[in-house]
C-alpha positions as CSV (number, residue, x, y, z in Angstrom):
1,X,-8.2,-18.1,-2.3
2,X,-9.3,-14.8,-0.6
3,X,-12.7,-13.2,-1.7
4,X,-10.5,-10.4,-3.0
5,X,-8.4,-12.3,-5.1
6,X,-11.3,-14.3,-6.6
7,X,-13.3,-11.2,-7.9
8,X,-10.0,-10.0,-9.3
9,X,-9.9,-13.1,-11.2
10,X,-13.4,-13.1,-12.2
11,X,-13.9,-9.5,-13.2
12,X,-10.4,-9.4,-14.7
13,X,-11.2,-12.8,-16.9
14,X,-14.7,-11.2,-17.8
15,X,-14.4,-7.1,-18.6
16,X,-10.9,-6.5,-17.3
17,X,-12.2,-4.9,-13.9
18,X,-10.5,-6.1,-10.9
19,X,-10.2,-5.6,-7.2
20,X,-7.2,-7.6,-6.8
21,X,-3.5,-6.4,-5.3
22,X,-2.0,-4.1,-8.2
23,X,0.9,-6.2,-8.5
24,X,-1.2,-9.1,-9.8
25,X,-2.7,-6.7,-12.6
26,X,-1.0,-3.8,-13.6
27,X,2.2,-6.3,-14.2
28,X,0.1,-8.1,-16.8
29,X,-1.0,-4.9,-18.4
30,X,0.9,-1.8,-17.6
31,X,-0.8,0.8,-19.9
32,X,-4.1,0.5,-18.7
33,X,-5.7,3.4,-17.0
34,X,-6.8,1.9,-13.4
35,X,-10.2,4.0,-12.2
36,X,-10.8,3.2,-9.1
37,X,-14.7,3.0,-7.5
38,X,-15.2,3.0,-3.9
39,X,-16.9,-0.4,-2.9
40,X,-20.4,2.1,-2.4
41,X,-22.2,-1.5,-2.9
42,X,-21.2,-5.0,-3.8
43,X,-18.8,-6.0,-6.5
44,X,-21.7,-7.6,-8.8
45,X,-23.2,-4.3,-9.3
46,X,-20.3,-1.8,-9.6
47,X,-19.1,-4.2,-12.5
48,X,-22.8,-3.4,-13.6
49,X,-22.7,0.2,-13.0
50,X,-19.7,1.2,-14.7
51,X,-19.0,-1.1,-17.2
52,X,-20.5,1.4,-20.0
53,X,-18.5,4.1,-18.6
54,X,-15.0,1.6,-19.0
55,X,-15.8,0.9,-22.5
56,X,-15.9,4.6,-23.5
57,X,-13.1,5.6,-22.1
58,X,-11.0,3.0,-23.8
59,X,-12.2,4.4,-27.3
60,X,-11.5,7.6,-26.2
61,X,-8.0,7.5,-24.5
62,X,-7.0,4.5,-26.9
63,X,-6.1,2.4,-24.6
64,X,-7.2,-0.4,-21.9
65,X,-9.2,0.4,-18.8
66,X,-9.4,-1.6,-15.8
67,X,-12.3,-1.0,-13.1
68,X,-10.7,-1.7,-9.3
69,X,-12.8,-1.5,-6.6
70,X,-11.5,-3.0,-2.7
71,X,-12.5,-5.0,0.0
72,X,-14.0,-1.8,2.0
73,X,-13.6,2.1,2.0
74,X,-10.6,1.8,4.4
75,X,-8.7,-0.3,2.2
76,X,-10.1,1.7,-1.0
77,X,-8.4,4.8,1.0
78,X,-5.2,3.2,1.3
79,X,-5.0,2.2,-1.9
80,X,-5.7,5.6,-3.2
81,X,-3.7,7.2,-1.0
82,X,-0.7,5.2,-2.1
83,X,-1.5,6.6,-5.7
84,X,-2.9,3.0,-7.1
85,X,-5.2,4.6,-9.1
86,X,-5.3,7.0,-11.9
87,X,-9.1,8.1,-11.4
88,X,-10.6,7.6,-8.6
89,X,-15.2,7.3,-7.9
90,X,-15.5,8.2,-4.0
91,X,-17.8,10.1,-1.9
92,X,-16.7,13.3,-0.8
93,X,-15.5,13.0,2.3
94,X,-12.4,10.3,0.4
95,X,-12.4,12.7,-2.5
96,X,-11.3,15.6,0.1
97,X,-9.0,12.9,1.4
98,X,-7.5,12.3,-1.9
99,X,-7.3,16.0,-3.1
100,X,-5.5,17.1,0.1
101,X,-3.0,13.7,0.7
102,X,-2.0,12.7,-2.4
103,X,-3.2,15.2,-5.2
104,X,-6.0,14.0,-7.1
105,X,-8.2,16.8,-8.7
106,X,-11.4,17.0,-9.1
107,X,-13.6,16.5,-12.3
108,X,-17.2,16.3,-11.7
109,X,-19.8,14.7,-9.6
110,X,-23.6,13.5,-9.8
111,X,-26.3,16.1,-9.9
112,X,-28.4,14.3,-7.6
113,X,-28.0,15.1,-4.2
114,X,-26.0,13.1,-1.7
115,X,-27.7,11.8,1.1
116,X,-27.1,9.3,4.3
117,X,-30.1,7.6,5.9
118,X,-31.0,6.0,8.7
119,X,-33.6,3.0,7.9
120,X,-35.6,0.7,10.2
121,X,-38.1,-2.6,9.4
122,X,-41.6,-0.8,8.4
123,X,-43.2,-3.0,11.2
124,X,-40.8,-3.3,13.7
125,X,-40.9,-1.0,16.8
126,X,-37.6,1.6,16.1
127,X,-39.8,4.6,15.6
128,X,-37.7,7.3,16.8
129,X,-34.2,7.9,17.8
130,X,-34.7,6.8,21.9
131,X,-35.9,3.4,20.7
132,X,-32.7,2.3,18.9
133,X,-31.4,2.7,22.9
134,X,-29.6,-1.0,23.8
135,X,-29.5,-2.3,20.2
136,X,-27.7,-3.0,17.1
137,X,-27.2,-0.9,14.3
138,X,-25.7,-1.7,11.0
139,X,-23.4,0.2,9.0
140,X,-20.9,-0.3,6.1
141,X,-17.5,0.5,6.1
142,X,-16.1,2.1,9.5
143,X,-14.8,4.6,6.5
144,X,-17.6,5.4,4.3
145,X,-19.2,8.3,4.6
146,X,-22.8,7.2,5.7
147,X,-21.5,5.3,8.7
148,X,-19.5,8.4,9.9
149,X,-22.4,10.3,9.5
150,X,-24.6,7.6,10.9
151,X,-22.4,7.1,13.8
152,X,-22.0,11.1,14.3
153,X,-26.0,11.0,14.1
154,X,-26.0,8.0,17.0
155,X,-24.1,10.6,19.3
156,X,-26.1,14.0,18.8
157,X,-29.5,12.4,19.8
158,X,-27.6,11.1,22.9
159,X,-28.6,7.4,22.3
160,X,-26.8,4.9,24.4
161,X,-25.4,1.2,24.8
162,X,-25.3,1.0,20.8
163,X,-23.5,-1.5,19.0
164,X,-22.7,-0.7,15.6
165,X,-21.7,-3.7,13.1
166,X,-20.7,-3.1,9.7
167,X,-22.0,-5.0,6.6
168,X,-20.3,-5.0,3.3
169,X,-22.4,-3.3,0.8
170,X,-26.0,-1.7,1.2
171,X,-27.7,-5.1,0.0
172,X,-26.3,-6.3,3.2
173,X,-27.5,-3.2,5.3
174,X,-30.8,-3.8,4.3
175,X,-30.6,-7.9,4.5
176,X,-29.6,-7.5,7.7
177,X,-32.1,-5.2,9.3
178,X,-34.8,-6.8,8.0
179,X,-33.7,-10.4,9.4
180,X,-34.0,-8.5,12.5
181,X,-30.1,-9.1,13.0
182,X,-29.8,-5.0,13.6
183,X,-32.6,-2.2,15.2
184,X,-31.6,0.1,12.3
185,X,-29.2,0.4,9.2
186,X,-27.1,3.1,7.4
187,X,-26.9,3.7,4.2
188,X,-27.1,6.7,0.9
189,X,-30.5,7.5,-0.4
190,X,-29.6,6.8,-3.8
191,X,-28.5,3.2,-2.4
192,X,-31.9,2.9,-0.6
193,X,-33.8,4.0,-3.4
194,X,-31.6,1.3,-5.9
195,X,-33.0,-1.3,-3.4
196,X,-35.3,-3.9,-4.9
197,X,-38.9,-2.2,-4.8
198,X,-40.4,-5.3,-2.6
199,X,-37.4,-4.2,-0.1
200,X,-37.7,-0.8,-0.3
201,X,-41.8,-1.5,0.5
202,X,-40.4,-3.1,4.1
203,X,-38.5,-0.5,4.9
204,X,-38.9,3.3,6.6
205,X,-36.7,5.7,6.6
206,X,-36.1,7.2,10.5
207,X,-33.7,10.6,9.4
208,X,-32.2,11.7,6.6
209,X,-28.8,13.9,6.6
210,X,-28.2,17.5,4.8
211,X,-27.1,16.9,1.6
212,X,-23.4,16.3,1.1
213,X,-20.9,15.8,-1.9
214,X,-21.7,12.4,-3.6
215,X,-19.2,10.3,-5.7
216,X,-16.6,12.6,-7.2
217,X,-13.9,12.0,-9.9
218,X,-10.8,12.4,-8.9
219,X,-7.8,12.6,-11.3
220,X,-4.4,11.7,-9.4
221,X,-2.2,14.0,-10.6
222,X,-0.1,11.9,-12.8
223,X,-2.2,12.7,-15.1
224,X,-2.8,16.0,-15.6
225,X,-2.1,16.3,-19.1
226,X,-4.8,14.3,-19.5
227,X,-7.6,16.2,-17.6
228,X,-8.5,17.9,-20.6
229,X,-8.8,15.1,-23.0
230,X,-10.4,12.8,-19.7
231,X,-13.3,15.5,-19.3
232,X,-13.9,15.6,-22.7
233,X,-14.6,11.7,-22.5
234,X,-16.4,11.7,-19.1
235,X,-18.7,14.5,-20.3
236,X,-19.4,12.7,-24.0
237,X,-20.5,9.6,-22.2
238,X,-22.8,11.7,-20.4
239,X,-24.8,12.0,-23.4
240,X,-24.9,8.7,-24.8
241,X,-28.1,6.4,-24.4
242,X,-25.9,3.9,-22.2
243,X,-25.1,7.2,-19.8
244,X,-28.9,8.0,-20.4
245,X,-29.8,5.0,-18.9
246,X,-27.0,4.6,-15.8
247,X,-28.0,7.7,-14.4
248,X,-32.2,6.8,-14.7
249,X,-31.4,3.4,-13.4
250,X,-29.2,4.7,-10.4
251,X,-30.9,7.8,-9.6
252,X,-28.0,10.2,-10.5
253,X,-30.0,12.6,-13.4
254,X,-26.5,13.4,-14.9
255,X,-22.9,15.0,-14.2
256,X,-22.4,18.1,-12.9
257,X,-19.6,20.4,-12.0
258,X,-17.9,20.8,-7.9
259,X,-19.6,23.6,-6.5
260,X,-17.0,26.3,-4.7
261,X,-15.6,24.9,-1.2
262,X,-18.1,21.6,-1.8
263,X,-15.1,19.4,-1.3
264,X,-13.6,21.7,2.2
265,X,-16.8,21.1,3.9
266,X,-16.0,17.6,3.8
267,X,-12.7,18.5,5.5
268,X,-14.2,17.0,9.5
269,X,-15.1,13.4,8.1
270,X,-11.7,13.5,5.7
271,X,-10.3,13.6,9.3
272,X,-12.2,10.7,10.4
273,X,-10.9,8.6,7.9
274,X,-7.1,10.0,8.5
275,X,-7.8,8.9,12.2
276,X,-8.8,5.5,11.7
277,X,-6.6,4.7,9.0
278,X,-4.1,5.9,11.7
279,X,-5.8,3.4,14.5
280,X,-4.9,0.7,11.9
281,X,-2.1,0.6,10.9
């Protein structure tokens, strides 16, 4: 049995939430509303994270909700592109994606800001940019935003013979580096800063990028005579203690509204992933 088609199982038995093909799922239960979450970090704690979030909208649409998440952001890409989900929980450079090759609108994002890093072993000897020269550094998803950003970083400070790997969630990253198994690692701040506090202690943080557009919600557009009724829900969660307590927990401090173009500056890396989804196919 794949890994994918275990969690779908388990999270499916468990909360309905399910990263499964949509054939094994929505067959069984073809009302529910499917919100998609970009696999940001491992299965374990997006079930975690938005499990609250699932059980509110169900009250307030009336009807089932299923949480789908994917193997990796390419696959989560595909899948939205194909219009498998009816909201979809990306980073901005997917959410531009989305809104541009298949419709989806967008709803709101986090009010904390969006940031990649690069991070290195507090005692190891990558200091600066030169000495990741002739190394390994570890990224997620050849998709997500971080690594684009990482690898886009990689190239402006001219550093050569690296190899990049790619872990599966930012548990991994930071496994990884710290086993000595990479020179560096990529990942958001908010990811970093959800890190176990004895892990975070180990680790240093060698650059930090501008601040970029976060997880978005993205309608697809099947639905849009539901936007109104859907923001209603999204922003009434927002003030319940469960809400209250996501956004302390995961460093988000609330929702907030798309600021004006925020989703055309992400235009460049929404080309990225076009490209490579093109490379795969």
């Amino acid at each position: 049995m794949t890994r994918q088609v275990f969690l779908g199982f388990f999270l499916a038995f468990f909360f309905g939430i399910s990263s499964a093909a949509p054939s094994a799922t929505v067959e069984q239960n073809p009302s529910a509303f499917r919100v998609g979450i970009a696999p940001h970090t491992s299965a374990r704690i997006i079930l975690q994270m938005y499990q609250p979030l699932r059980a509110h909208l169900e009250k307030a649409l009336g009807r089932p909700v299923m949480i789908l998440t994917a193997s990796d952001f390419s696959d989560f890409a595909t899948r939205g592109l194909r219009q498998e989900f009816d909201l979809a929980v990306t980073t901005g450079h997917q959410a531009r994606l989305f809104e541009t090759d298949a419709g989806y609108m967008p709803m709101l994002t986090y009010k904390a800001d969006f940031k990649a890093v690069i991070l290195a072993g507090m005692t190891s000897p990558y200091r600066d940019p030169k000495d990741l020269a002739n190394s390994t550094v570890i990224g997620q998803s050849p998709s997500s935003l971080v690594t684009i950003w990482g690898q886009q970083w990689l190239h402006r400070n001219n550093i050569p013979n690296v190899q990049v790997r790619y872990a599966s969630a930012s548990d991994s990253v930071a496994q990884l580096v710290l086993n000595g198994e990479g020179s560096a690692g990529m990942m958001s701040l908010a990811n970093y800063q959800s890190l176990k506090p004895e892990v975070r202690a180990r680790l240093r943080i060698l650059d930090e990028s501008p601040r970029m557009a976060g997880r978005v919600y993205m309608l697809n557009k099947r639905n849009a005579l539901l936007r109104e009724k859907l923001n209603k829900a999204l922003w009434s969660f927002a003030e319940t203690p469960e809400a209250l307590e996501y956004f302390s927990k995961y460093s988000l401090e609330g929702y907030r509204r798309l600021e004006p173009r925020e989703l055309f500056e992400m235009e460049p890396y929404a080309n990225e992933v076009r490209q490579a989804l093109k490379k795969e196919k």
